[in-house]
PDB file of N, CA, C and O in Angstrom:
ATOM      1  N   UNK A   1     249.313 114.412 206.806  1.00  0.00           N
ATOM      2  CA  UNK A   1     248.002 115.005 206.702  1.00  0.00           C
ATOM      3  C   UNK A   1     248.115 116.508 206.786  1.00  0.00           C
ATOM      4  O   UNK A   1     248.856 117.043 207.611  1.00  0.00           O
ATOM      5  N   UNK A   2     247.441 117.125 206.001  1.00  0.00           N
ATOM      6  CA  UNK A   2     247.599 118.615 205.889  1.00  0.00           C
ATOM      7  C   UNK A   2     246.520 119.104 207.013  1.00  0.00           C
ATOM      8  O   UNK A   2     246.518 120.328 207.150  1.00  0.00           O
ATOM      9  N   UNK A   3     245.694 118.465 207.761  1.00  0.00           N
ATOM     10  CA  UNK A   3     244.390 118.932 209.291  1.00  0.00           C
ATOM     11  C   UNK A   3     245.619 119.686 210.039  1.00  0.00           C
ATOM     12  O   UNK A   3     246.808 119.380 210.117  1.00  0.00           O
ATOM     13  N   UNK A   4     244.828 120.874 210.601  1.00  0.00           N
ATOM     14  CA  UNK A   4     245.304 121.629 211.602  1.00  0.00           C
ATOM     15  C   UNK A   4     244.344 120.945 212.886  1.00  0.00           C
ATOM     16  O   UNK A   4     243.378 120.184 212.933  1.00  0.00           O
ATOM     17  N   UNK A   5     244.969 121.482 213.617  1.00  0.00           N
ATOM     18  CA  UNK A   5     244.581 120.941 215.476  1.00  0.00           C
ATOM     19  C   UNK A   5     244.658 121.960 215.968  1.00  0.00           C
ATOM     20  O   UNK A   5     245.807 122.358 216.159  1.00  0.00           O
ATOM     21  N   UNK A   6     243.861 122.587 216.271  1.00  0.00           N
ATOM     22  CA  UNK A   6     244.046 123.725 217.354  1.00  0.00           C
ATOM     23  C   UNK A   6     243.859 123.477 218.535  1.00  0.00           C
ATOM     24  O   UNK A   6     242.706 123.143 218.808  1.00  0.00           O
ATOM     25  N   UNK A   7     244.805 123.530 219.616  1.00  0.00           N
ATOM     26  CA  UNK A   7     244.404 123.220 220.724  1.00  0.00           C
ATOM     27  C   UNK A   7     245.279 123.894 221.941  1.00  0.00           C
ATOM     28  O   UNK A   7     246.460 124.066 221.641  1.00  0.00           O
ATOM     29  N   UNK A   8     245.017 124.176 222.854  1.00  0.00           N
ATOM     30  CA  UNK A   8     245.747 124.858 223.621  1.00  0.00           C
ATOM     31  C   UNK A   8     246.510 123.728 224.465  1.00  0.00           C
ATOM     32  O   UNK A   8     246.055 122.615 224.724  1.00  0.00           O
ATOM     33  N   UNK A   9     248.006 124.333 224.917  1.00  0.00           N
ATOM     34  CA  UNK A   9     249.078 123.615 225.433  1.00  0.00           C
ATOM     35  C   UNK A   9     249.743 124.509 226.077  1.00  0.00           C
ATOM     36  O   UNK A   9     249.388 125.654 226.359  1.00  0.00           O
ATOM     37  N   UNK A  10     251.460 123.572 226.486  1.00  0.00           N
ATOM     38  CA  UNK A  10     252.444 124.642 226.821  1.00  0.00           C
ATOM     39  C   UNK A  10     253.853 124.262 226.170  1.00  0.00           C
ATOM     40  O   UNK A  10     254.113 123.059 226.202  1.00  0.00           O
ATOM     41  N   UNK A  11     254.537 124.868 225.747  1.00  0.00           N
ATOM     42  CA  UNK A  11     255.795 124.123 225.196  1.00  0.00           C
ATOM     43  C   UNK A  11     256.607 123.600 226.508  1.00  0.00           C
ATOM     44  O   UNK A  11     257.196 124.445 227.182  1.00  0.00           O
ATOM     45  N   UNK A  12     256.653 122.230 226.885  1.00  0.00           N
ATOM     46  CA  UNK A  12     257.498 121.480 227.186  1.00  0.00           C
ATOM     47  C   UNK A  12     258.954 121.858 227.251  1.00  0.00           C
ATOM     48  O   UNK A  12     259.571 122.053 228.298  1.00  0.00           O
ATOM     49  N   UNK A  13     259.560 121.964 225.747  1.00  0.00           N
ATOM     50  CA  UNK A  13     261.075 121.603 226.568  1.00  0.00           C
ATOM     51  C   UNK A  13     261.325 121.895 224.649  1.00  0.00           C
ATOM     52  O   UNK A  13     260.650 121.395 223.749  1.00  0.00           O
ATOM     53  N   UNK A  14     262.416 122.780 224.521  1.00  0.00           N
ATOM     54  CA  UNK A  14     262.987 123.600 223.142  1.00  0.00           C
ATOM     55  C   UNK A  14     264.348 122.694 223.204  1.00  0.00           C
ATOM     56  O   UNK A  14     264.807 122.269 224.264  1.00  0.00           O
ATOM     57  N   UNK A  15     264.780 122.519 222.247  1.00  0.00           N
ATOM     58  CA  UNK A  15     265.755 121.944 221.899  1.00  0.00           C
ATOM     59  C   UNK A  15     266.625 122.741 220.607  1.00  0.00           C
ATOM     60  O   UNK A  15     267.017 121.926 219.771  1.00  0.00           O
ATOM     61  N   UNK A  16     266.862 123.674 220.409  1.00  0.00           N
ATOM     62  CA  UNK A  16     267.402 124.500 219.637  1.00  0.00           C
ATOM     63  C   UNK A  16     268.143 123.809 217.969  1.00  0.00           C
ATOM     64  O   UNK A  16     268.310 122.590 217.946  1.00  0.00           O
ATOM     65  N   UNK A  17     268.516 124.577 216.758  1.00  0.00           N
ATOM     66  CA  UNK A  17     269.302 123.625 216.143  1.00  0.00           C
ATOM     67  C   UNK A  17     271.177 124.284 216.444  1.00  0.00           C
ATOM     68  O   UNK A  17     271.679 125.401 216.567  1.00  0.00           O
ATOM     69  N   UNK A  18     271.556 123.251 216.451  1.00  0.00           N
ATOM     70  CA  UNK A  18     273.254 123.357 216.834  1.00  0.00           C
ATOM     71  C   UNK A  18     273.301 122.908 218.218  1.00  0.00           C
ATOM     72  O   UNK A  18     274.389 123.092 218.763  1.00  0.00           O
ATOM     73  N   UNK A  19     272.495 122.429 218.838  1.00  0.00           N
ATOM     74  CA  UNK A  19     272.057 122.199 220.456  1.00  0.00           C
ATOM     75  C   UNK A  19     273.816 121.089 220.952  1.00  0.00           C
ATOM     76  O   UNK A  19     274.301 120.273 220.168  1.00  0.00           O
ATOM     77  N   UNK A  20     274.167 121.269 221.777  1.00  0.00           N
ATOM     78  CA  UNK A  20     275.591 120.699 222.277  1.00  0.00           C
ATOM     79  C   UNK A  20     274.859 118.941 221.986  1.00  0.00           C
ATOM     80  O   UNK A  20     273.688 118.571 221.899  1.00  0.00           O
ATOM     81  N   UNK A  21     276.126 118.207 221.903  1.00  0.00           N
ATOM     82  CA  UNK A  21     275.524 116.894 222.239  1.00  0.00           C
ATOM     83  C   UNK A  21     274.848 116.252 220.886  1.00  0.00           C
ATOM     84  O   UNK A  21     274.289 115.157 220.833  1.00  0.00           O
ATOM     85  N   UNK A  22     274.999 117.046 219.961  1.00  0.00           N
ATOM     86  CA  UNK A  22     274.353 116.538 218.468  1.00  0.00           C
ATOM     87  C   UNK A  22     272.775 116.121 218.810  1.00  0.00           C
ATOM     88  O   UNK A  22     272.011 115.310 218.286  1.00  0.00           O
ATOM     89  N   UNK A  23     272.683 116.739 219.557  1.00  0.00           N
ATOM     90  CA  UNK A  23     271.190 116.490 219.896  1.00  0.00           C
ATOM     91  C   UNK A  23     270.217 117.339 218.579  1.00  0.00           C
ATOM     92  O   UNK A  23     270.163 118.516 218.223  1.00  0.00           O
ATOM     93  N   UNK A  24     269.595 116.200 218.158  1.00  0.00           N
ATOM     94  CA  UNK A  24     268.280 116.664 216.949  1.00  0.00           C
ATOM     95  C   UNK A  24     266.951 118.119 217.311  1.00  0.00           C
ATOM     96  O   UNK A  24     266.117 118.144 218.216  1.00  0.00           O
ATOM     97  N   UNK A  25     267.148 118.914 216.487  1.00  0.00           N
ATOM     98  CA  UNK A  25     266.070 120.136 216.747  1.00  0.00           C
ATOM     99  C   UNK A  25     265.178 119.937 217.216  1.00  0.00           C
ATOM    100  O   UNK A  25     265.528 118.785 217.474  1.00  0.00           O
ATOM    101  N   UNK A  26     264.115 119.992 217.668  1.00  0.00           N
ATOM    102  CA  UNK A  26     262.726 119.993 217.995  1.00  0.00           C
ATOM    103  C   UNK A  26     262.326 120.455 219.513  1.00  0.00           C
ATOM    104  O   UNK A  26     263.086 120.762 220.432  1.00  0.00           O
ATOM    105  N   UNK A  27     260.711 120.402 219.489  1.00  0.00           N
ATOM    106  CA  UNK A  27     259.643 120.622 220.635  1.00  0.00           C
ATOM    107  C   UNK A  27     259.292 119.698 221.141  1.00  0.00           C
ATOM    108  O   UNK A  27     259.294 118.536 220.733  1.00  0.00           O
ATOM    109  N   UNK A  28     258.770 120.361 222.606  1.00  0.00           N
ATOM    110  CA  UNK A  28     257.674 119.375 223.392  1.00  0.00           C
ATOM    111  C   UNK A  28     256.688 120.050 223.238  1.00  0.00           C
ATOM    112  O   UNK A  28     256.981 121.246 223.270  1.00  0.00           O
ATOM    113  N   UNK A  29     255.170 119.782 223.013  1.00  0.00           N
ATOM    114  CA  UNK A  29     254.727 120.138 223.579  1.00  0.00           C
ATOM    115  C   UNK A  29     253.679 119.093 224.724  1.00  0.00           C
ATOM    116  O   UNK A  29     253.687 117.864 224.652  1.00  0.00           O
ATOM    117  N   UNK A  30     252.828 119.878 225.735  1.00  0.00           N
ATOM    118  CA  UNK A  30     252.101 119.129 226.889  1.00  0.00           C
ATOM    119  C   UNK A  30     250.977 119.651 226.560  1.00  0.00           C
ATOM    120  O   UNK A  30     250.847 120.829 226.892  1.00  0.00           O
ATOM    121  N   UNK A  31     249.823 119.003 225.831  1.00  0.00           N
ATOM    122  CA  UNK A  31     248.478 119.139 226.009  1.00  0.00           C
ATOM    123  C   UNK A  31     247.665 119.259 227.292  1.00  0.00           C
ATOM    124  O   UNK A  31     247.663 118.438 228.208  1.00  0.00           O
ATOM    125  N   UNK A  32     246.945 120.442 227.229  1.00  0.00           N
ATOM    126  CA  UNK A  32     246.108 120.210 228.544  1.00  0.00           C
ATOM    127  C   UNK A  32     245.125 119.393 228.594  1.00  0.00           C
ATOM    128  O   UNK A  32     245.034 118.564 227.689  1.00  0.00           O
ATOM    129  N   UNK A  33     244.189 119.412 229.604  1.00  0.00           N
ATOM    130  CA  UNK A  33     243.585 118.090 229.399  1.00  0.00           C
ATOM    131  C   UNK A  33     241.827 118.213 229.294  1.00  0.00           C
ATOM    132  O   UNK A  33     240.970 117.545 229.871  1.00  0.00           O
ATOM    133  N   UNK A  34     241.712 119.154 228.482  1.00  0.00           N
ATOM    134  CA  UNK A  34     240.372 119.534 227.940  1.00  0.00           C
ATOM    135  C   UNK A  34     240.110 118.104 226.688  1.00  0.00           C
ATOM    136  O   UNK A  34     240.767 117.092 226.448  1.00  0.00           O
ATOM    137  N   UNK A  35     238.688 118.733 226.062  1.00  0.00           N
ATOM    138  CA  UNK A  35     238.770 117.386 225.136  1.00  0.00           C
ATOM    139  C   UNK A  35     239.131 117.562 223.945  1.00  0.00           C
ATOM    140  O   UNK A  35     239.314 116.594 223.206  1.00  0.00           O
ATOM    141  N   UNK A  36     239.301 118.811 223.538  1.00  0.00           N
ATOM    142  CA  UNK A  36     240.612 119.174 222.456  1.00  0.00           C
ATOM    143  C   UNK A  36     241.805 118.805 222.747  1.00  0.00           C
ATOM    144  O   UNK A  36     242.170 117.884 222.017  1.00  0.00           O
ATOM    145  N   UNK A  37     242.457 119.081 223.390  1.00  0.00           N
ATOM    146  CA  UNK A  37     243.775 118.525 224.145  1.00  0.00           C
ATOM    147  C   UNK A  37     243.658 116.719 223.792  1.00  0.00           C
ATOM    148  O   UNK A  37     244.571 116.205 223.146  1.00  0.00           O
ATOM    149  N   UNK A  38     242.319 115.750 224.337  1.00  0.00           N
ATOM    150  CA  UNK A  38     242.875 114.373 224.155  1.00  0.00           C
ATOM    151  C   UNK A  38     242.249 114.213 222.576  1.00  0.00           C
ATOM    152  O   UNK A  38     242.475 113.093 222.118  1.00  0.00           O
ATOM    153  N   UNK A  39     241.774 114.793 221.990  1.00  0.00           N
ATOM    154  CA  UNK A  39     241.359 115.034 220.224  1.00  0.00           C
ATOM    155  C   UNK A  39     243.196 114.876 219.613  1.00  0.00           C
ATOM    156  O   UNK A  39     243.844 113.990 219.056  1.00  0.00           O
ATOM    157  N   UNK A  40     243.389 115.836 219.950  1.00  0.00           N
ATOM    158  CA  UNK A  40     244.835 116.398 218.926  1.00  0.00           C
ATOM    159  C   UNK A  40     245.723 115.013 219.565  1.00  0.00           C
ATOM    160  O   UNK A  40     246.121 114.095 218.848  1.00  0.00           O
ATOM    161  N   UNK A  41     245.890 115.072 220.771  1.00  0.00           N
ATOM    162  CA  UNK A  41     246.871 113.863 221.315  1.00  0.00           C
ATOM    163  C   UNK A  41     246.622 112.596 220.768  1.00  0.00           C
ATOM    164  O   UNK A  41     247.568 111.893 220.410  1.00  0.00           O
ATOM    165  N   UNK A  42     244.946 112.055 220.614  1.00  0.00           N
ATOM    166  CA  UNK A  42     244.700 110.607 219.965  1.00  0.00           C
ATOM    167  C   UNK A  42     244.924 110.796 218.646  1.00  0.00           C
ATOM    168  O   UNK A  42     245.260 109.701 218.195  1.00  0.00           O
ATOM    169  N   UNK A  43     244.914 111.613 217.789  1.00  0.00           N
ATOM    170  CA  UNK A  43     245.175 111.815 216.536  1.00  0.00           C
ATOM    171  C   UNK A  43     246.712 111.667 216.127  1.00  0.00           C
ATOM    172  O   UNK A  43     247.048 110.831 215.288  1.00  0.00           O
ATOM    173  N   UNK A  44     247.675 112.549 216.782  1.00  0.00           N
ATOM    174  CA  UNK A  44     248.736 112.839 216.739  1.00  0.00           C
ATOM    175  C   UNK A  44     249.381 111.168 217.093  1.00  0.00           C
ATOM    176  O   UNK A  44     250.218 110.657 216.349  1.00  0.00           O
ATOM    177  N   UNK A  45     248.972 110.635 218.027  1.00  0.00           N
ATOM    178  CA  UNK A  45     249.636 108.995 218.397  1.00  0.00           C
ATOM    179  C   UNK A  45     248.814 108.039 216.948  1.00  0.00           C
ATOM    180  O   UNK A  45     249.422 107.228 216.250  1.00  0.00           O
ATOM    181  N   UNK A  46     248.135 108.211 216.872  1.00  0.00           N
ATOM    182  CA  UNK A  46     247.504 107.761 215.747  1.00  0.00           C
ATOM    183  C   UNK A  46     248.831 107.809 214.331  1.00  0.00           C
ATOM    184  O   UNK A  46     249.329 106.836 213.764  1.00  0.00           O
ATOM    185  N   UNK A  47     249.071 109.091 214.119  1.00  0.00           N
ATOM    186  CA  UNK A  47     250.074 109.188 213.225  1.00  0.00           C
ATOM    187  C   UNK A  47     251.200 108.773 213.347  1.00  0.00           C
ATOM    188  O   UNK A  47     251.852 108.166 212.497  1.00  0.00           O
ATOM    189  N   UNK A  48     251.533 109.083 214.471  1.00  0.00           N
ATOM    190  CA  UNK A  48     253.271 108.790 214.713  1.00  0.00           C
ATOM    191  C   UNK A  48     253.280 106.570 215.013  1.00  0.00           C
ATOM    192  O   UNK A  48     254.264 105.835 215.100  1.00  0.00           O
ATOM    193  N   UNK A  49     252.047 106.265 215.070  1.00  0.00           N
ATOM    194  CA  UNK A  49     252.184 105.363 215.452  1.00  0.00           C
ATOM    195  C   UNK A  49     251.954 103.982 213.943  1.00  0.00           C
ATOM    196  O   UNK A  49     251.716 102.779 214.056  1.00  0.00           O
ATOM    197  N   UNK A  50     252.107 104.627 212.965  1.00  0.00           N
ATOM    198  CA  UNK A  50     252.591 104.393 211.564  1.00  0.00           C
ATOM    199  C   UNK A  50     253.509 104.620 211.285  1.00  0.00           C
ATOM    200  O   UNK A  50     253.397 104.680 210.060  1.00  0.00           O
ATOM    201  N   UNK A  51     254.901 104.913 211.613  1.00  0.00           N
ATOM    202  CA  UNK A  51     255.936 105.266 211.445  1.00  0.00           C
ATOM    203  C   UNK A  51     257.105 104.499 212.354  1.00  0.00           C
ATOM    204  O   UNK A  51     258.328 104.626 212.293  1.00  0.00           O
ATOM    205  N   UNK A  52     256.118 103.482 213.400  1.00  0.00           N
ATOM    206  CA  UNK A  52     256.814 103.002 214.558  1.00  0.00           C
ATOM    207  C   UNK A  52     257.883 102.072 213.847  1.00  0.00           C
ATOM    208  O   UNK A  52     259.056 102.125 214.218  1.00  0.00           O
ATOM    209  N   UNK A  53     257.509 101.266 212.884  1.00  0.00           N
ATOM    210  CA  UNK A  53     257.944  99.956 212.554  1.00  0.00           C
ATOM    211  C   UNK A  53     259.171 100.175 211.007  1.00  0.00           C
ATOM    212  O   UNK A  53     259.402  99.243 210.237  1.00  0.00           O
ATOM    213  N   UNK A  54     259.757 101.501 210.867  1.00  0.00           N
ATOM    214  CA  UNK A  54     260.454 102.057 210.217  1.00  0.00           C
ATOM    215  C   UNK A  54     261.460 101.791 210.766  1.00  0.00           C
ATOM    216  O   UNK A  54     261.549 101.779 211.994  1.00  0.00           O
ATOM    217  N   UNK A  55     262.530 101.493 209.888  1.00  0.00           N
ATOM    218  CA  UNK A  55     264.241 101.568 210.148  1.00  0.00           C
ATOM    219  C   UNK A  55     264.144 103.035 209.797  1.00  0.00           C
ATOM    220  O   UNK A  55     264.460 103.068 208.608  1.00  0.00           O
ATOM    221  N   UNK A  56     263.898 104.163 210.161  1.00  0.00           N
ATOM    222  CA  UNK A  56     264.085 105.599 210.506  1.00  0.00           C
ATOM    223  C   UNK A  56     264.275 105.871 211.740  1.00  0.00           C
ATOM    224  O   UNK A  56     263.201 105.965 212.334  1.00  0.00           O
ATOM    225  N   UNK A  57     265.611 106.121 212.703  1.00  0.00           N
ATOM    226  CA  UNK A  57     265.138 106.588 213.742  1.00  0.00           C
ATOM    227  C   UNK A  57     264.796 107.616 214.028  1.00  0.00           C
ATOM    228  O   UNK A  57     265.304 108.529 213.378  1.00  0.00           O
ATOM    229  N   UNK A  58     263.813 107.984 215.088  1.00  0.00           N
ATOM    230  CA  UNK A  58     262.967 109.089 215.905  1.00  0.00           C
ATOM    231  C   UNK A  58     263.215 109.443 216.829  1.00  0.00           C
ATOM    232  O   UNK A  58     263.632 108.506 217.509  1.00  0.00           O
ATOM    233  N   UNK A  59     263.218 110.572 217.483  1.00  0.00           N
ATOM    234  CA  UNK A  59     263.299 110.800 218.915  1.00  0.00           C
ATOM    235  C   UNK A  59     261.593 111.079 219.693  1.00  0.00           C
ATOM    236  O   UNK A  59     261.295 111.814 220.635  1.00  0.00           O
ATOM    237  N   UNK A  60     260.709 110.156 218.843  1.00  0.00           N
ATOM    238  CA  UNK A  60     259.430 111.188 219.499  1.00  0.00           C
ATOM    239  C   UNK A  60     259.389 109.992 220.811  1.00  0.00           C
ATOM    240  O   UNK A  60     259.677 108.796 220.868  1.00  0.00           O
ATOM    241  N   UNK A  61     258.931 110.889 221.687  1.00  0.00           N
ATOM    242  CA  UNK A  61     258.476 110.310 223.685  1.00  0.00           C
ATOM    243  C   UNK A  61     257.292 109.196 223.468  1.00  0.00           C
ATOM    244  O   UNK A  61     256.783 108.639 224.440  1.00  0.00           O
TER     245      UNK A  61
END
C-alpha cells in the first residue's frame, strides 16, 4: 500500500547492513500509545499478517 502513517514513536533497536552474525538490515520501531500510535500498529499487523503463511522467511516480532 502506498498510505503514509504518521505517527509518533521511538526507534527501538537499528540493525545496520553488514551487521556481524549475517544478521538481516532493519528497524524497530515502538509506537506510543496515543490513538495514532494503535491506528498505524492495527494497520501495520493487518499487513504483515498476509504475508504470514508464505514460504518467505521474515524476521518481523
Amino acid at each position: 500500500e502506498g498510505d503514509r502513517l504518521p505517527v509518533a514513536g521511538r526507534v527501538a533497536w537499528i540493525t545496520p547492513a553488514g551487521a556481524q552474525g549475517n544478521r538481516v538490515a532493519g528497524i524497530g520501531v515502538q509506537f506510543n500509545e496515543s490513538t495514532d500510535g494503535e491506528v498505524a500498529r492495527t494497520k501495520i499487523e493487518s499487513i504483515l499478517a498476509g504475508i504470514l503463511g508464505q514460504e518467505r522467511p521474515t524476521h518481523t516480532m
